[in-house]
N, C-alpha and C positions, 0 to 999 in steps of 0.2 A: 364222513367222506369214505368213500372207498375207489381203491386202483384194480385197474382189470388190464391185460397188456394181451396182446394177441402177435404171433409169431411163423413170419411165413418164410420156411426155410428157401435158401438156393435163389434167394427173391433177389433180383438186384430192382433198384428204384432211384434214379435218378434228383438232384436235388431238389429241381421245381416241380415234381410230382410229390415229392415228399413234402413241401410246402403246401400244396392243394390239400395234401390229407389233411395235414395240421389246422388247417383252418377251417374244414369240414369239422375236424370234431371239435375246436373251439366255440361254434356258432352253435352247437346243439346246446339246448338248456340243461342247465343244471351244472357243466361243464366248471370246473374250477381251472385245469391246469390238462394239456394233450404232448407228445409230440409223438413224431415219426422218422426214424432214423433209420440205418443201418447199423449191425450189431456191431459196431468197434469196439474195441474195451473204452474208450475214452464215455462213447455215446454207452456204453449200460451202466459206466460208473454215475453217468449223470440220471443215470433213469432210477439207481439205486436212492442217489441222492434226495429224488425225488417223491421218495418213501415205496417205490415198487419193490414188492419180496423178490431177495434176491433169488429164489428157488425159481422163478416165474421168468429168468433171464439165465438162468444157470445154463444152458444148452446152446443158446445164440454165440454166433461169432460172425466177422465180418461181412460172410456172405446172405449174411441173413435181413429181412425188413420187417422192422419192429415198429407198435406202434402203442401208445401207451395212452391212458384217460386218467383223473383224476374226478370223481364226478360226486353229487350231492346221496345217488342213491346207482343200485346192482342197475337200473333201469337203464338211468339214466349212460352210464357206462360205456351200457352194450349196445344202446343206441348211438353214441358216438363214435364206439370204433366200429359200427356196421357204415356211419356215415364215411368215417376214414379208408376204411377200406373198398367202398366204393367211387370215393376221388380218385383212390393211389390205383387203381387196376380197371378205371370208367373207359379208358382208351386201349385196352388190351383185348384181344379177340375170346370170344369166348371158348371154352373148350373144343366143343362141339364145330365151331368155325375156322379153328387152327389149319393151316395147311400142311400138308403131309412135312414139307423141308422144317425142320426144326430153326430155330433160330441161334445163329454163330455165338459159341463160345468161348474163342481161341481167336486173336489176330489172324490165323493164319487160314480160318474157316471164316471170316468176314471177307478177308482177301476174295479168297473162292469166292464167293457168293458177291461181291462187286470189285470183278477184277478192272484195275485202270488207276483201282487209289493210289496217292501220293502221300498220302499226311494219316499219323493214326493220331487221335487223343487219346492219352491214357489220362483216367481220373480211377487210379483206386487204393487202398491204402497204402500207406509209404512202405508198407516190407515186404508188397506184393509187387511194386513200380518196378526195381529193375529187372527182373524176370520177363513183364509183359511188355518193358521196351526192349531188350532184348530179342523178345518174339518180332516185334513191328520193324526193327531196324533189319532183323535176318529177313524180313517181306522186302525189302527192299523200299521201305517206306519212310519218312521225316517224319518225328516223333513230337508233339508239344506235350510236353509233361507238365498237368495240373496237379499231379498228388504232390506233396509236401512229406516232410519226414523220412526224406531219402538222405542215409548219410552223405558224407562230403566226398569218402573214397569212391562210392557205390556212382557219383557224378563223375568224380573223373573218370572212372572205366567205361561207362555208358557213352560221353561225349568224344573216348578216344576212338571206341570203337567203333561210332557212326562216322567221325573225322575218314579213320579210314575206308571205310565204305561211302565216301561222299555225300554223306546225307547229315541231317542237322538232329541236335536233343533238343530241344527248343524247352528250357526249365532245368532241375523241378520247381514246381512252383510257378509256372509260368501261368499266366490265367488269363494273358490276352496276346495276340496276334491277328496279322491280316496276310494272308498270300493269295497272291494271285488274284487279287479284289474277294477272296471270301475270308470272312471274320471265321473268327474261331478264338472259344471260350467267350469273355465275356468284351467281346470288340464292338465299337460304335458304327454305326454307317456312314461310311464318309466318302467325297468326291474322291476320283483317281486325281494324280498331280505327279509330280516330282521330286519331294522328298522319301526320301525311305526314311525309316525310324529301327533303331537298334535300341532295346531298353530291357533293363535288369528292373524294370520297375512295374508291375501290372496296371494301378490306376495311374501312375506316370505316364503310360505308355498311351491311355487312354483320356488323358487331358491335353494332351501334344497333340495327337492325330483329331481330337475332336476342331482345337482351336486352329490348327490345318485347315481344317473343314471350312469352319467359320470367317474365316478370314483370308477366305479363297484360293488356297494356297494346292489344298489336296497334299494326297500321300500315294504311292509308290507300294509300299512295303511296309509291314511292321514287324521286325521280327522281335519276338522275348527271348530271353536267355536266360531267365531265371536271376533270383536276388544273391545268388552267391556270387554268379559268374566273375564277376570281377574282382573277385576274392584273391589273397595269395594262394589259395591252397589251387582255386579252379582256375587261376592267371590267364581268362581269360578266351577260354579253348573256345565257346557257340560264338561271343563276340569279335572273336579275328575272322570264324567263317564269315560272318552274316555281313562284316566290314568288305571282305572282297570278295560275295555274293553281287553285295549292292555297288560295289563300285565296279564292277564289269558288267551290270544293268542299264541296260541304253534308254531304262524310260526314267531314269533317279540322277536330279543333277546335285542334292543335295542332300549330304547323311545327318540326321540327329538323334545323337545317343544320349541316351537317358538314364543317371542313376543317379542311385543314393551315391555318398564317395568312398570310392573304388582305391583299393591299396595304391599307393602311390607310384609305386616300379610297375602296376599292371598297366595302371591308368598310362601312361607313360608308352608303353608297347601300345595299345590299341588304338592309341589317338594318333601316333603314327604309322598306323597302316590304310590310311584311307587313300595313301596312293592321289591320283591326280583329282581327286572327288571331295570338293570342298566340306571340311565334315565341323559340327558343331556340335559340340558337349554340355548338354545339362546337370550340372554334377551339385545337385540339393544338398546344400551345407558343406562346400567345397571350402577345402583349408584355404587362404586368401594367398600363402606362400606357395603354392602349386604355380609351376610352371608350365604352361603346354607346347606341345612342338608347336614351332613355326605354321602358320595359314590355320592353327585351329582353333575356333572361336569358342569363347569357355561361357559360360552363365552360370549361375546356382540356384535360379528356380526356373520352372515349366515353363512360367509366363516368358521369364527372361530367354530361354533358349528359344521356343517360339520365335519371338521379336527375333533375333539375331537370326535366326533361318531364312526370316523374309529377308530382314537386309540385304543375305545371300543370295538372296532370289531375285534383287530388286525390287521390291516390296515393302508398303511400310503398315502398318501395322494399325489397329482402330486404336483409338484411346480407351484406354483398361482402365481409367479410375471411376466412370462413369455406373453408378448402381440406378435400380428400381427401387418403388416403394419409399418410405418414409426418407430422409435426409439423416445424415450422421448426429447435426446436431438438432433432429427432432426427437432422433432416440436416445439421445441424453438426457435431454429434458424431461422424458416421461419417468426416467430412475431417480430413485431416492440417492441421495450422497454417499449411504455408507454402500451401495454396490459398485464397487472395482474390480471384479475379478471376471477373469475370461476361462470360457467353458470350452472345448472341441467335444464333440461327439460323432467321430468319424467311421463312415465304411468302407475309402477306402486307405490304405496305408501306406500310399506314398503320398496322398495327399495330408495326413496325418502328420508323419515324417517334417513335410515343407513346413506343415502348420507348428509345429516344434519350435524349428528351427526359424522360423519369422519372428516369431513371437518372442524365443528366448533374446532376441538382438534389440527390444522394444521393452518387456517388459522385464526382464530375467528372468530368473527359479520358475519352468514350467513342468509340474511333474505328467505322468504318464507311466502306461503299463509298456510302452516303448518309445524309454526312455531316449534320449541324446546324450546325454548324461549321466552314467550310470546312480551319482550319489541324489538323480532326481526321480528314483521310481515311486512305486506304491508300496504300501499306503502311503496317501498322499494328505498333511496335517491341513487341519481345520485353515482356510485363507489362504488356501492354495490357488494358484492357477493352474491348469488341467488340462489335457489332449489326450482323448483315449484309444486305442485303434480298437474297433465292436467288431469288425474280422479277427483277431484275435483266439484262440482256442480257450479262451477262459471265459469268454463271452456267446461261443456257436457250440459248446456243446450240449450235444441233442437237438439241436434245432437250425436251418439253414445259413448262410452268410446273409449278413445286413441288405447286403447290395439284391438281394432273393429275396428274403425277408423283412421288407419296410416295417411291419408291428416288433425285429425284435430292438429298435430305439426306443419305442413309447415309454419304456417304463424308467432307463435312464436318463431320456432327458426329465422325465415327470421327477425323475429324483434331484439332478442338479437344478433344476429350474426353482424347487423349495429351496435353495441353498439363498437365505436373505441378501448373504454377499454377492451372487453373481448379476455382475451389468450386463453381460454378452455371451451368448451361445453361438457357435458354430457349427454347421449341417453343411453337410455334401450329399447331393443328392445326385449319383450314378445310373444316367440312362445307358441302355445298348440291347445287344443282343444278350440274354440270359437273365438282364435284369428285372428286376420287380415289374412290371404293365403300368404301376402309376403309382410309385414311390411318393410324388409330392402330394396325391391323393389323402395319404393314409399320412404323411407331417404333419399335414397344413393346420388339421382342426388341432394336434398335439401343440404347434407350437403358438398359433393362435390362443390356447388355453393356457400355457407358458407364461405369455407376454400380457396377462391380465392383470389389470388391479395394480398396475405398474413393475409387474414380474421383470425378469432377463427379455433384453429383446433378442430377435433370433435373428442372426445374419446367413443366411443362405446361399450355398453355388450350385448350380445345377450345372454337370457336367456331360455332353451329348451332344448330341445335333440335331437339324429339324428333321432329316431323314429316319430316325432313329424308330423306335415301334410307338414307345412313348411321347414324342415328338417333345421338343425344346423349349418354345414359345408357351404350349398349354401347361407343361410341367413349372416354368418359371411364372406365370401370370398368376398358380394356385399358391403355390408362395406368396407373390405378391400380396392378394386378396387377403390373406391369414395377416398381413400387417411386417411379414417377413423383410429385412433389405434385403435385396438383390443382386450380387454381384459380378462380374464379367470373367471371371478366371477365379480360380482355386487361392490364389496367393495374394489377393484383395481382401478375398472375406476375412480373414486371419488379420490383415492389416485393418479392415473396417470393424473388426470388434472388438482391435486394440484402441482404436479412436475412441469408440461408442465407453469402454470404460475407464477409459483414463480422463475425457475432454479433452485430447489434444486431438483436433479437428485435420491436420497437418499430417499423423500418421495415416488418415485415406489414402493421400495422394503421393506418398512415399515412392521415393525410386529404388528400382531392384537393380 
């Protein structure tokens, strides 16, 4: 084998472009192992790991776009990163065709160049982030911060200083919103309506507004705040703006805020500032002794705050126990005795989180790389039960998030699905804007080859809408056809693959 890596400085490349290369050079023959990242140190330590000389990375640093092959022969190599190189730069003008205006380098030369914006996205590494939200908030601009690894002080000074400038930090870490009917990062397509939605949770945020969607309801608003926000240390500062945003909003007759649970004195301030605006808390794994102010309606998972939103609405809700594809107790019957044990293999991680915390109430000791429980991490011993989050940093480096990258699960579920003990795998399969184009495409035949010769059966959620690019119904029906069950919300599947390996047929239909 031999590695060849190819290094285009000053290059920024986006993450679904950097995906396109990746699988440009994976399809060239001879190809053993490709990716394309950007030089972070995280991403060249994985590309060392991956036996690249370190001398051949020694100069890259973040702004750089790297792209690496692992191949059978010199040939074969340079053929692949010739093919990678022409996915990651096939939509770029060619030299020669450039326009004289160079292209914005600064917030404050994109400003120029489309004067009227309201909203920047920053996505770039976490010790570059407060710098370039600082730039977009002096623009006069509302900030959604997708980078991560921005410390917790570097958050408070960021959100005070937009506070006082009347504008929003929306993150770090935020990876979905909707304003003003346009998505932004990784948001679903959903009808307008009249909830707004406040969530410290990214795929939280994006299984509330889809099932919105679905169940007629619409959304309003979505705004993220990022998973600290409701932290002591951040007590709250994006989500008191975005509560009296949305409750002086004359098209949101309904607030539903979304998180994981939130420090208890925060939790506390923010549920009472919804002011005369009916507001409902989704708070996933909420302590049962929690109190809420008066008029505010609590849940502790998606499906549940949902439900209670319509209530709010006047509205009642479809029945969520009902799956596709094979019956609970068909997919019993195809497993041998000694499989018990329940598998998650999630991308996104608040659906993870939920899947955690359902499971632990049902089966107990669930380990994971994020954990609920601190004494239940990894390594995780032989007849364990398991919930992984594949967003995770120990899982995407050097290569795209799950929910971008549907090929990077194949080889984990291919690994837990050998595991003799397991009855039940769990998939979420994330549509929207930025997502994968046909995520259940690239499952379907993995888990259909899973679920052979009486393997794990696979319980599936497909979260999205019919709107959506990937559309709903074709993404759920590919599922289907692989032999997958199918389930109506996030917090069934976890409860249907507690059924599927225990035999208790009763946990399907569990109430939340």
């Amino acid at each position: 084998m031999t590695v060849e890596v190819r290094t285009f400085t000053d290059t920024y490349v986006d993450s679904v472009v950097q995906l396109e290369a990746m699988r440009a050079m994976r399809q060239t023959a001879g190809v053993d192992w490709a990716s394309a990242a950007m030089g972070t140190p995280a991403n060249l330590q994985a590309l060392r790991d991956e036996q690249v000389d370190p001398s051949a990375v020694a100069g890259a640093d973040p702004n750089d776009f790297v792209i690496a092959v692992r191949a059978a022969t010199p040939g074969a190599a340079e053929e692949a990163l010739d093919a990678g190189e022409r996915a990651a730069f096939a939509a770029r003008p060619a030299s020669g065709e450039r326009t004289a205006e160079p292209e914005p380098r600064t917030v404050r030369q994109a400003v120029q160049a489309q004067p009227g914006s309201t909203v920047a996205v920053v996505s770039v590494p976490g010790e570059y982030a407060p710098l370039v939200t600082c730039e977009a908030l002096s623009a006069g601009l509302h900030v959604l911060l997708f980078s991560d690894n921005v410390p917790v002080h570097e958050e408070v000074r960021l959100k005070d200083l937009a506070r006082a400038r009347g504008l929003l930090v929306m993150g770090p870490g935020a990876g979905t919103a909707m304003v003003g009917g346009v998505g932004l990062g990784f948001a679903n397509v959903v009808r307008p309506g009249r909830v707004g939605v406040v969530a410290a949770a990214g795929t939280g945020a994006q299984e509330v507004m889809s099932l919105l969607d679905r169940w007629g309801a619409g959304v309003s608003q979505v705004i993220g705040v990022g998973g600290r926000d409701l932290s002591r240390a951040v007590a709250g500062r994006t989500t008191l703006q975005a509560l009296a945003a949305l409750r002086d909003d004359p098209g949101t007759d309904v607030i539903l805020l979304v998180s994981k649970p939130p420090a208890p004195d925060v939790a506390a301030t923010v549920l009472g500032a919804g002011g005369g605006t009916p507001v409902v808390a989704a708070l996933i794994g909420l302590d049962p002794g929690f109190v809420a102010p008066a008029g505010v309606r609590l849940a502790d998972t998606l499906e549940g705050g949902v439900v209670a939103t319509l209530d709010v609405l006047g509205r009642s809700a479809p029945a969520t126990t009902a799956t596709a594809g094979p019956s609970v107790a068909q997919a019993r019957r195809r497993l041998a005795p000694q499989r018990t044990l329940v598998r998650g293999l999630f991308s996104g991680g608040t659906l993870c989180y939920e899947s955690l915390v359902l499971l632990s109430r049902v089966l107990g000791e669930v380990r994971s790389n994020v954990p609920i429980n601190p004494r239940w991490g990894l390594p995780a011993p032989p007849g364990s039960h398991q919930c992984l989050d594949l967003g995770e940093e120990e899982f995407t480096r050097g290569r795209p998030h799950p929910m971008i990258d549907a090929e990077a699960r194949l080889d984990v579920l291919a690994e837990h699905a050998a595991d003799e003990q397991v009855a039940a795998i769990v998939v979420d399969v994330v549509l929207g804007l930025g997502a994968h184009p046909d995520p259940a495409g690239v499952l379907a035949p993995a888990c259909e080859a899973a679920m052979a010769g009486g393997g794990p059966q696979v319980v599936a959620y497909v979260l999205g809408t019919e709107a959506d690019p990937q559309g709903l119904a074709a993404q759920r029906e590919r599922l289907q056809r692989a032999g997958c069950i199918v389930t109506e919300t996030a917090a069934r599947a976890s409860l249907v693959a507690a059924a599927v390996a225990t035999g208790d047929l009763d946990l399907a239909g569990r109430a939340l």
